[in-house]
DRENDO-1510 file (C-alpha; in Angstrom, 1 decimal, always signed):
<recs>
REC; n; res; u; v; w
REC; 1; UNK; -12.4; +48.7; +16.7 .
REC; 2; UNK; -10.5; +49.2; +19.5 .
REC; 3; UNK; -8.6; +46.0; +21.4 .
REC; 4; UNK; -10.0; +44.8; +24.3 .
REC; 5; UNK; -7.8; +44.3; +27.0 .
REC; 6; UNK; -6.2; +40.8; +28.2 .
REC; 7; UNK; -8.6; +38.7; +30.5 .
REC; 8; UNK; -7.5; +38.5; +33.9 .
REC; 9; UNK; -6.0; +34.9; +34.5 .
REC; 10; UNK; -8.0; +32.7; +36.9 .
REC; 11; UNK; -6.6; +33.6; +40.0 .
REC; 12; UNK; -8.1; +37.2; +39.7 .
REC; 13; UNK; -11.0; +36.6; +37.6 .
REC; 14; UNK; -14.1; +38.4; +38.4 .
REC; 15; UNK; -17.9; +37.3; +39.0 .
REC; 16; UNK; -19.0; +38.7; +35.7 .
REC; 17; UNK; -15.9; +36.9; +33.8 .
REC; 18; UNK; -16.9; +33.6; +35.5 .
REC; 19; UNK; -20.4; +34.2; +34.1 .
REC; 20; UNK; -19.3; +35.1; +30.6 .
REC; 21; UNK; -17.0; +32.3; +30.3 .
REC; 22; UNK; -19.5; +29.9; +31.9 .
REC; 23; UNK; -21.7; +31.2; +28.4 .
REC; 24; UNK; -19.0; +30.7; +26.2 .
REC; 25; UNK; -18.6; +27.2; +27.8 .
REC; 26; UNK; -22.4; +26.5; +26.9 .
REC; 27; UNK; -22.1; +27.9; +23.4 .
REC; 28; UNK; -18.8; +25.9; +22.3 .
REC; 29; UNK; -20.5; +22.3; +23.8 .
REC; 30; UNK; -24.0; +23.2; +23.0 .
REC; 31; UNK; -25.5; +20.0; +22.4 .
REC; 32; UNK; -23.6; +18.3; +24.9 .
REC; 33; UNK; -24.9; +20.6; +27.3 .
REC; 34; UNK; -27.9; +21.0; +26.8 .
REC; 35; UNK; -28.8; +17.4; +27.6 .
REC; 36; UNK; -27.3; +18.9; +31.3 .
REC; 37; UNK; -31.3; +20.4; +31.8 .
REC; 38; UNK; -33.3; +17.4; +31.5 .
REC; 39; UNK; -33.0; +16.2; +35.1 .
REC; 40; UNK; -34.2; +19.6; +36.5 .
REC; 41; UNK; -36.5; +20.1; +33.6 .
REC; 42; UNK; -38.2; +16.5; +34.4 .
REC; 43; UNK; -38.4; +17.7; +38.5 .
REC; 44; UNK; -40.4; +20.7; +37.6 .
REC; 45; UNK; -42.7; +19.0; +35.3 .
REC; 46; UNK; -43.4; +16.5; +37.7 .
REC; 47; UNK; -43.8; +18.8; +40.6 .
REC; 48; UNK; -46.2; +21.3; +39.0 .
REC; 49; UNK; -49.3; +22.0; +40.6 .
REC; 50; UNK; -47.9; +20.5; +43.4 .
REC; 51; UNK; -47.4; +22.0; +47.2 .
REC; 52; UNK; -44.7; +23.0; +48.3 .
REC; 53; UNK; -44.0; +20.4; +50.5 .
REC; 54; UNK; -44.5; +17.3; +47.4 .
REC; 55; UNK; -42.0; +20.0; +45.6 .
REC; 56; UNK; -39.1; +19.4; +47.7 .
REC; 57; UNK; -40.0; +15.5; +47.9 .
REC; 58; UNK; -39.9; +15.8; +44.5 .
REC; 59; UNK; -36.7; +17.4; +43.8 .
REC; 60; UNK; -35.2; +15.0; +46.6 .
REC; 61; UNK; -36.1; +12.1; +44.3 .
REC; 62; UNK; -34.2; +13.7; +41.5 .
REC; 63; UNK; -31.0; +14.3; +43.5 .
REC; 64; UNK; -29.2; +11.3; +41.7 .
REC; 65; UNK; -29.9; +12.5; +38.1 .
REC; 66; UNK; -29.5; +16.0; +39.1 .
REC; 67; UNK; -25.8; +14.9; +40.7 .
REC; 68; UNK; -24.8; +12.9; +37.7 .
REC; 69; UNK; -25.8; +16.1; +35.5 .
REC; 70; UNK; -23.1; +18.0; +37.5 .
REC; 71; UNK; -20.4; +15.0; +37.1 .
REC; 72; UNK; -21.2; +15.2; +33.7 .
REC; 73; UNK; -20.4; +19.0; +33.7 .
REC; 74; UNK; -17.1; +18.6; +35.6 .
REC; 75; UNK; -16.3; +15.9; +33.0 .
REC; 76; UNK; -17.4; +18.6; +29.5 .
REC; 77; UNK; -15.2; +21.4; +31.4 .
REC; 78; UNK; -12.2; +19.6; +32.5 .
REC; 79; UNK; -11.8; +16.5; +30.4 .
REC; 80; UNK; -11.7; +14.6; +33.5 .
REC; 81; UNK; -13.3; +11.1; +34.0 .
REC; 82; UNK; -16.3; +10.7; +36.4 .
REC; 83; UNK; -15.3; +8.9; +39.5 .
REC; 84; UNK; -17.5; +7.3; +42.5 .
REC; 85; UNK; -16.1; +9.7; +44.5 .
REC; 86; UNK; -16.9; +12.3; +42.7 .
REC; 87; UNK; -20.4; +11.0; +42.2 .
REC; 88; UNK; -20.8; +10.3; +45.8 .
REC; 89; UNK; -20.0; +13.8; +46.6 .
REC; 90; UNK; -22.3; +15.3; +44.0 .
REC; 91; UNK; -25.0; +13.4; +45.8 .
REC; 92; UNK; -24.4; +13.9; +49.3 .
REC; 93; UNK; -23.9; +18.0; +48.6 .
REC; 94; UNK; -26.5; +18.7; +46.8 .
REC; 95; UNK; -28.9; +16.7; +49.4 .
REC; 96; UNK; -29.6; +19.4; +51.6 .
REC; 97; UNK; -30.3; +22.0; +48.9 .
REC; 98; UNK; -34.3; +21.2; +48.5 .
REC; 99; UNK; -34.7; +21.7; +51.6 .
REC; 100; UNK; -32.6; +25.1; +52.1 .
REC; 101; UNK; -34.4; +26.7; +49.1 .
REC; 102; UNK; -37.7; +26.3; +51.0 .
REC; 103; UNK; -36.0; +28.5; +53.8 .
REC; 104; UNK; -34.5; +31.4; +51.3 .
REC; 105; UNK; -32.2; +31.0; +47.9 .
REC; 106; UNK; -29.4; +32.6; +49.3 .
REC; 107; UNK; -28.5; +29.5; +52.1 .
REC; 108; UNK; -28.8; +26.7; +49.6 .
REC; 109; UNK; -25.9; +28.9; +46.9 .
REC; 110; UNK; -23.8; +29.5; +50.3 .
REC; 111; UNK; -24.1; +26.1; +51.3 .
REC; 112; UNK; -23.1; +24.8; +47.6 .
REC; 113; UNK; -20.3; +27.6; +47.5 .
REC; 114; UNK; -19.1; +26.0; +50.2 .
REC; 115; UNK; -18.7; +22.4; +49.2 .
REC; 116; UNK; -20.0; +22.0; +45.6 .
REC; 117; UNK; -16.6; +22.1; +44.1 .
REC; 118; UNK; -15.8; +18.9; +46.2 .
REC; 119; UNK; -16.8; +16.7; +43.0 .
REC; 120; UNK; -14.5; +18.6; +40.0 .
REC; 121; UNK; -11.9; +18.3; +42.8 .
REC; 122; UNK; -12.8; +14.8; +43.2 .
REC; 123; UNK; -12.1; +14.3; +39.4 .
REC; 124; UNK; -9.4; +16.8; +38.8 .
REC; 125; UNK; -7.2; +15.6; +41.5 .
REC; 126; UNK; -8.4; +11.8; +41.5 .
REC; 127; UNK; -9.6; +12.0; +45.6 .
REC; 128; UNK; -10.9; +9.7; +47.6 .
REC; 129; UNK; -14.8; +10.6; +49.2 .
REC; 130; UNK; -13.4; +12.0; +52.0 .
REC; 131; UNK; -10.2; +14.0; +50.8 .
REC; 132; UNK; -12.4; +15.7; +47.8 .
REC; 133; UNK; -15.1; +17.0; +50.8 .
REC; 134; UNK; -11.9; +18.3; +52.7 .
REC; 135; UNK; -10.4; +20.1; +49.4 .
REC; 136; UNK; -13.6; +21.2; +48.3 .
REC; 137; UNK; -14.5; +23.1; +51.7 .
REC; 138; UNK; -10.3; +24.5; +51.0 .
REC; 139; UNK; -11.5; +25.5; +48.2 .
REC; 140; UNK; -15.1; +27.4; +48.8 .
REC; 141; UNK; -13.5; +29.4; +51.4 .
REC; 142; UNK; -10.5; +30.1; +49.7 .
REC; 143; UNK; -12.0; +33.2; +48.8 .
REC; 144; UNK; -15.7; +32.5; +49.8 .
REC; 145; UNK; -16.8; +36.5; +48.2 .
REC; 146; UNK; -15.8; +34.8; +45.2 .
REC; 147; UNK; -17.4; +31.5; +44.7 .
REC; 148; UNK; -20.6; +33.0; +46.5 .
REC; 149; UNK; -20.9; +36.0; +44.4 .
REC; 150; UNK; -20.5; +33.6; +41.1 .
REC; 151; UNK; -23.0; +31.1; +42.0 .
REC; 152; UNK; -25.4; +33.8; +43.3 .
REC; 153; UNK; -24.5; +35.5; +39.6 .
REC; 154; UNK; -25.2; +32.8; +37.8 .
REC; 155; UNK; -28.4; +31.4; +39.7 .
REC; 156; UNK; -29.8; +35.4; +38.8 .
REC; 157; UNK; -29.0; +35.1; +35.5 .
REC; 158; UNK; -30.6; +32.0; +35.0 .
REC; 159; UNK; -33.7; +32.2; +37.0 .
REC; 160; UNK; -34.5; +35.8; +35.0 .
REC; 161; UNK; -33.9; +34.1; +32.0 .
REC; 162; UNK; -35.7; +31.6; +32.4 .
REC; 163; UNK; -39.0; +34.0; +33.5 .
REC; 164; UNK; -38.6; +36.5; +30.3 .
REC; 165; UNK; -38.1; +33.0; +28.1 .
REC; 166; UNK; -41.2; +31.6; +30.1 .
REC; 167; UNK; -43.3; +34.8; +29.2 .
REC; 168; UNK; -42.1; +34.8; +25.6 .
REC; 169; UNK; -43.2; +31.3; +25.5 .
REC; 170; UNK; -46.7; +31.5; +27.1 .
REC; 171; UNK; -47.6; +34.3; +24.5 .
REC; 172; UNK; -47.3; +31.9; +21.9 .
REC; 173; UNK; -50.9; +30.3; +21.2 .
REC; 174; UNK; -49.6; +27.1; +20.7 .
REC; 175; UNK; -47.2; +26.4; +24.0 .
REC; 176; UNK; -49.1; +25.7; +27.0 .
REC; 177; UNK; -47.4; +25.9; +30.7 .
REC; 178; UNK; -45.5; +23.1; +31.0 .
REC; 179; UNK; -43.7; +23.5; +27.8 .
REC; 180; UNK; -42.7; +26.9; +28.1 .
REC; 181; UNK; -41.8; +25.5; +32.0 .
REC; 182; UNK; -39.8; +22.6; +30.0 .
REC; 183; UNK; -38.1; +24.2; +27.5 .
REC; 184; UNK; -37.2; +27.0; +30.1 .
REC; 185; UNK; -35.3; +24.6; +32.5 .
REC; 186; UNK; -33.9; +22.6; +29.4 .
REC; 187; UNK; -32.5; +25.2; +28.0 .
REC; 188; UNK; -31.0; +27.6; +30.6 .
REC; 189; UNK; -30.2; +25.4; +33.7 .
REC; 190; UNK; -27.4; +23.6; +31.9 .
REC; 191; UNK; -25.6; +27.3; +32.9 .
REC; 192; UNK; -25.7; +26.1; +36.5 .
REC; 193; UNK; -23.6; +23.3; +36.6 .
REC; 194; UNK; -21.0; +24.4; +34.3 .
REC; 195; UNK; -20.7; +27.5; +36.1 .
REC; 196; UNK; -20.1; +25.3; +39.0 .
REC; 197; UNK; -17.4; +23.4; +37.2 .
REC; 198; UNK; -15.5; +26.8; +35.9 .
REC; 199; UNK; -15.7; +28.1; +39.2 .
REC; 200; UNK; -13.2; +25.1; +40.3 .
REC; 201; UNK; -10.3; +26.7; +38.2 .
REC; 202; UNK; -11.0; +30.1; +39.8 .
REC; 203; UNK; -10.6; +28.8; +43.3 .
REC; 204; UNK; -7.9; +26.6; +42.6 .
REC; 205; UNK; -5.9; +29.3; +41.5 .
REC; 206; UNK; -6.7; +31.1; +44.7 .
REC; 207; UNK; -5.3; +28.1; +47.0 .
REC; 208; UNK; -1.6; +27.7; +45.2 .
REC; 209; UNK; -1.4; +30.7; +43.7 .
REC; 210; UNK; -1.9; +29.9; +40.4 .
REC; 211; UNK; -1.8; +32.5; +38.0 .
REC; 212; UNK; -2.2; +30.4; +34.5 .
REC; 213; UNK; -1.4; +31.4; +31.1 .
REC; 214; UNK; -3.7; +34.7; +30.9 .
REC; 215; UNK; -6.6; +33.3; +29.1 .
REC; 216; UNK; -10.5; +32.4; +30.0 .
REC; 217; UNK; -10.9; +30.2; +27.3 .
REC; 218; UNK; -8.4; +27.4; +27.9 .
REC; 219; UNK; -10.2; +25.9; +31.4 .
REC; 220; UNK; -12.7; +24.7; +28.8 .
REC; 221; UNK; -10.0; +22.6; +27.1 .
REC; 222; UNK; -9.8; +19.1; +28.6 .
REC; 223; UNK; -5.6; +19.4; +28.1 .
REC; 224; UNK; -5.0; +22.6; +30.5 .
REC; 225; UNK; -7.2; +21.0; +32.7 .
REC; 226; UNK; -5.6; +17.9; +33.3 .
REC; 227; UNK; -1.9; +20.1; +32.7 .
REC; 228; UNK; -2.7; +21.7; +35.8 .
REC; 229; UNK; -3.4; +18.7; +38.5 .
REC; 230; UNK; +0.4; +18.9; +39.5 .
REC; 231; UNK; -0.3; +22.5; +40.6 .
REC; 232; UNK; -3.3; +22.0; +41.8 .
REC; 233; UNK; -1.9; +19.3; +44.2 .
REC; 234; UNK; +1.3; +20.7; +44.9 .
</recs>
């Protein structure tokens, strides 16, 4: 077989990269992971049947196990210990999102583009509440294309995913809705937030110029992450 060419280093990695790493992610801390789905898999199980506007109440109430799924994320990715700060953060961006998705989808990713990497920045860089909100809106519109196109990448990938696993699951005679709803959210959501957490290392490397070492895999590694905090900060 031919070789495949070198990855592109993070600076200049593309959408599709930051999707396949954010798989290879999963796959190499699968069980870890996967405990990453049960807050949003618990929010749709509670909130079926429901109307829309007991949806959005719903997911509200989940916002603080939904935020500490993200820390948790950051912490898988990068190695990096959970802070308040970073908690804080996780909790005060992703806030507004129930209430964005009920406008369109496409708001709620820009708005998380935007300021979502605030918490890995928060626990990378050991910020305070305040500085990680400033270095995390540096960040998102360091090269906005970028962390928009990912996000919006990844929440596609998931949510189609999710329906062809949902349809595989409902043919079965023995799964009713809500476990093929369950195992659906449990199972592919997980992708979100580490995709989210990757995404930090690509627009990091956009900010200072980082080019890194050449290699996708290593930003999974708890040491390159924490070798890079004097670049980051520089």
């Amino acid at each position: 077989m031919p070789e495949l060419p070198p990855p592109l280093p993070p600076g200049e990695r593309t959408v599709g990269q930051l999707v396949g790493e954010t798989i290879r992610a999963y796959g190499d801390r699968f069980w870890p992971s996967l405990l990453l789905g049960i807050p949003l898999a618990a929010a749709t199980q509670v909130s079926l049947g429901l109307s829309a506007d007991a949806q959005t109440l719903v997911l509200l109430a989940f916002t603080p196990l939904i935020a500490a799924a993200y820390v948790r994320a950051c912490q898988l990715v990068h190695g990096a210990r959970p802070t308040v700060p970073a908690y804080a953060c996780a909790v005060l961006v992703f806030l507004p999102v129930p209430l964005l998705v009920r406008v369109f989808v496409l708001p709620a990713v820009g708005w998380l583009a935007l300021f979502g990497l605030a918490v890995p920045a928060a626990m990378v860089e050991r910020l305070g509440f305040r500085n990680a909100l400033a270095r995390g809106r540096r960040l998102g519109t360091a090269d906005f294309v970028h962390a928009l196109g990912s996000l919006a990448a990844l929440v596609i990938v998931v949510v189609i995913s999710s329906y062809v696993l949902f349809v595989l699951l409902r043919s079965q005679g023995d799964n009713g809705q809500r476990v093929a709803h369950a195992l659906a959210d449990l199972v592919l959501s997980p992708m979100l937030y580490l995709g989210g957490a990757l995404l930090y290392v690509d627009q990091a490397a956009r900010v200072v110029g980082f080019r890194g070492d050449g290699a996708l895999h290593p930003p999974v590694d708890p040491e390159p992450a924490r070798g890079s905090d004097a670049q980051i900060e520089s």
